[in-house]
N, C-alpha and C positions, 0 to 999 in steps of 0.2 A: 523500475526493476526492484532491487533489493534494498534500495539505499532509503532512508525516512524520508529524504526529496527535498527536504526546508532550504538547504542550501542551493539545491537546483535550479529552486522555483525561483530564488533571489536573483538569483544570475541571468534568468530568463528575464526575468520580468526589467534589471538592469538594460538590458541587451534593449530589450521596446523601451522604456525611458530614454535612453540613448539615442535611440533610432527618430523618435518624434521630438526630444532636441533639435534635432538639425533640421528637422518638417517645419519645426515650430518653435525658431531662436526667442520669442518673448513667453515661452510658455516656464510658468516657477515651478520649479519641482522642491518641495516642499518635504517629503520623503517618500523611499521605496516602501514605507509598512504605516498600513492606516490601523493596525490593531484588530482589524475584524476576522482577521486569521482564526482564532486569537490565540498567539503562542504565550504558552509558561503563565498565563493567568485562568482563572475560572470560570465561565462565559456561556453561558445558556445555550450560543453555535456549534458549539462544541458537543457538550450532552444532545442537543434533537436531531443535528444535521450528521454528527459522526467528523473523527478527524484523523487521518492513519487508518487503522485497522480497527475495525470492528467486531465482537466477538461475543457469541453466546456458551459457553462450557455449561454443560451438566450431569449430573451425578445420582445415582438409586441408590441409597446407602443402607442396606438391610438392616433390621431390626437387633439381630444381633449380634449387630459389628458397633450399632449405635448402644446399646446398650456396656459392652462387655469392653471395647475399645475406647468410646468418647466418655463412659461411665454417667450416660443420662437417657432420655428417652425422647421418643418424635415427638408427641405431644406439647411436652418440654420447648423443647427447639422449634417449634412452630410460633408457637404462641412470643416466646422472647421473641423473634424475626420479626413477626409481625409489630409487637410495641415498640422494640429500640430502632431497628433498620429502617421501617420504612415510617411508625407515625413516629416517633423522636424526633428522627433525621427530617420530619413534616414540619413538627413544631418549634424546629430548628431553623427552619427557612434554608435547610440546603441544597447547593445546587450540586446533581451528580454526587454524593455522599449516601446515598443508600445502604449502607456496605458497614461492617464490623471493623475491617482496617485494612482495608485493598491497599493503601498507600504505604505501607511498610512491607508488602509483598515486592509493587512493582519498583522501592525505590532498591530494595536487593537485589534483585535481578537486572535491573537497569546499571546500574553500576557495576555487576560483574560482569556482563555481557559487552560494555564501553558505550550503552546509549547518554542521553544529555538527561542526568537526574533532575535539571528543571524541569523538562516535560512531565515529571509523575506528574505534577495537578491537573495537565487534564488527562495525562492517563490513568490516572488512579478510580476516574466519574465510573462507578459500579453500581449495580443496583442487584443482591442480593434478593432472591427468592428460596424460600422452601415452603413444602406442603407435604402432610401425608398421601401416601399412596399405597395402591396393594389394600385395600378395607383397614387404611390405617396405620400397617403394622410396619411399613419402611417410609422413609423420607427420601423425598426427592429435592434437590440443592441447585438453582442455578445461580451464576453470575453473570449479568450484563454487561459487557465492558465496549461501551462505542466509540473511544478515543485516543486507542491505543496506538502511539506513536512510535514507530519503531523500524530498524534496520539491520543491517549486517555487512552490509559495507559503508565505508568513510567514518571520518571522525573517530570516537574512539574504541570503536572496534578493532583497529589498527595494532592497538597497545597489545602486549608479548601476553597479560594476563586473562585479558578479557580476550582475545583470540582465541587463545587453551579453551575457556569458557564455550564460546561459540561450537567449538570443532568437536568440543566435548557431546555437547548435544546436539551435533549431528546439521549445522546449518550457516557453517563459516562459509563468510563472503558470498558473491551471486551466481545465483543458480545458471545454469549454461542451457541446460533442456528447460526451465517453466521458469522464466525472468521472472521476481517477485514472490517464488513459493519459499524459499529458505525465510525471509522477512515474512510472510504470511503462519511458516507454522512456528518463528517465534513468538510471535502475540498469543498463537494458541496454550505456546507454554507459558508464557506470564498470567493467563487468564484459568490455567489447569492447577498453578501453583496460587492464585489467589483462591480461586475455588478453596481448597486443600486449607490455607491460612484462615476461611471462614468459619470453615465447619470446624476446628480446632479453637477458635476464639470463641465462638458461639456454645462450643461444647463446656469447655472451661467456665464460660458466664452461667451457664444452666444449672451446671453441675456445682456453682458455689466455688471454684480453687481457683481463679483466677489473682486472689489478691495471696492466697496460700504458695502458687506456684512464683510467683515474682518475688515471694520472699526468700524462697527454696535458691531462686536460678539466679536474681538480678545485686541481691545483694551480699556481700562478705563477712562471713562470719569473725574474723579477723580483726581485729585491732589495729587500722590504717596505722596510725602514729606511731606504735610499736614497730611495726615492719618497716617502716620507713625510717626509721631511726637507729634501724640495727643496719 
């Protein structure tokens, strides 16, 4: 249904351990999890096979909304996607890292919403595209996202804040008419919002302000010592 399932599938699978116990009193069980899940680590099964929810988002971002909005051009944003995203992240040997910074997306939304913020690593595996389109003149943006882990009932969905969160956007707790669709169009929203966090990082690296903005937003003008002293 709506729920991630990790804890489900434990109890099931306990349930058969338990069961072929008493079939088989000399059989060692050794443990319920062989790692080939592979939960909260980064695992090649996870990027080909898919794990949770799988998700393609894309985007036609006209010419002059790229221009006048993200302050760069397609050309631009092509050519960086193609060197840092996909051959960087190549001569980086990453695995599922395709991406500008997917992983500061889905750890926001996972946390507000009450999923298990260990899962971003593999829900973070993206693999960013763009290319021009239209003879050129707009960009088209997608995100791959095949390991998106995620629910809306149990565990910390629960909690009073990330509930508000859920209800807020329209997908608290499990569906009654389509078991599974509330959990299915949250992935679409982590994967609409990473989309969105690409084309804004991508835009800022193009356009040169990325190291100009972090100094505007990340740091304090202020004199720590001073204010902390008074």
């Amino acid at each position: 249904g709506d729920a991630m399932g990790m804890n489900m599938v434990s109890k099931g699978v306990q349930n058969v351990m338990d069961f072929l116990n008493k079939e088989f009193p000399d059989m060692d069980v050794i443990g319920i999890s062989g790692n080939y899940c592979s939960d909260k680590k980064p695992a090649a099964v996870n990027w080909i096979e898919g794990r949770g929810k799988s998700v393609v988002c894309e985007a036609i971002i006209k010419e002059d909304v790229v221009k006048k909005v993200l302050k760069t051009d397609v050309a631009s944003l092509v050519e960086l996607n193609m060197l840092k995203n996909l051959t960087g992240s190549a001569m980086a040997g990453a695995l599922g890292g395709f991406n500008a910074h997917a992983s500061n997306i889905v750890s926001a939304v996972y946390i507000a919403t009450g999923q298990d913020p260990a899962q971003n690593v593999e829900s973070s595996h993206c693999i960013t595209m763009m290319e021009a389109v239209n003879d050129g003149k707009d960009l088209h943006i997608s995100v791959t996202m095949p390991s998106i882990e995620i629910g809306t009932v149990g565990g910390g969905t629960q909690l009073a804040s990330q509930s508000a969160c859920l209800n807020l956007l329209g997908v608290k707790g499990a569906s009654k008419d389509a078991p599974g669709s509330n959990s299915r169009q949250l992935a679409t929203i982590v994967a609409g919002a990473v989309l969105a966090g690409e084309l804004s990082l991508m835009s800022a690296l193009a356009a040169g302000q990325l190291v100009k903005s972090h100094m505007k937003y990340n740091r304090s003008s202020k004199d720590v010592s001073k204010v902390a002293s008074q």
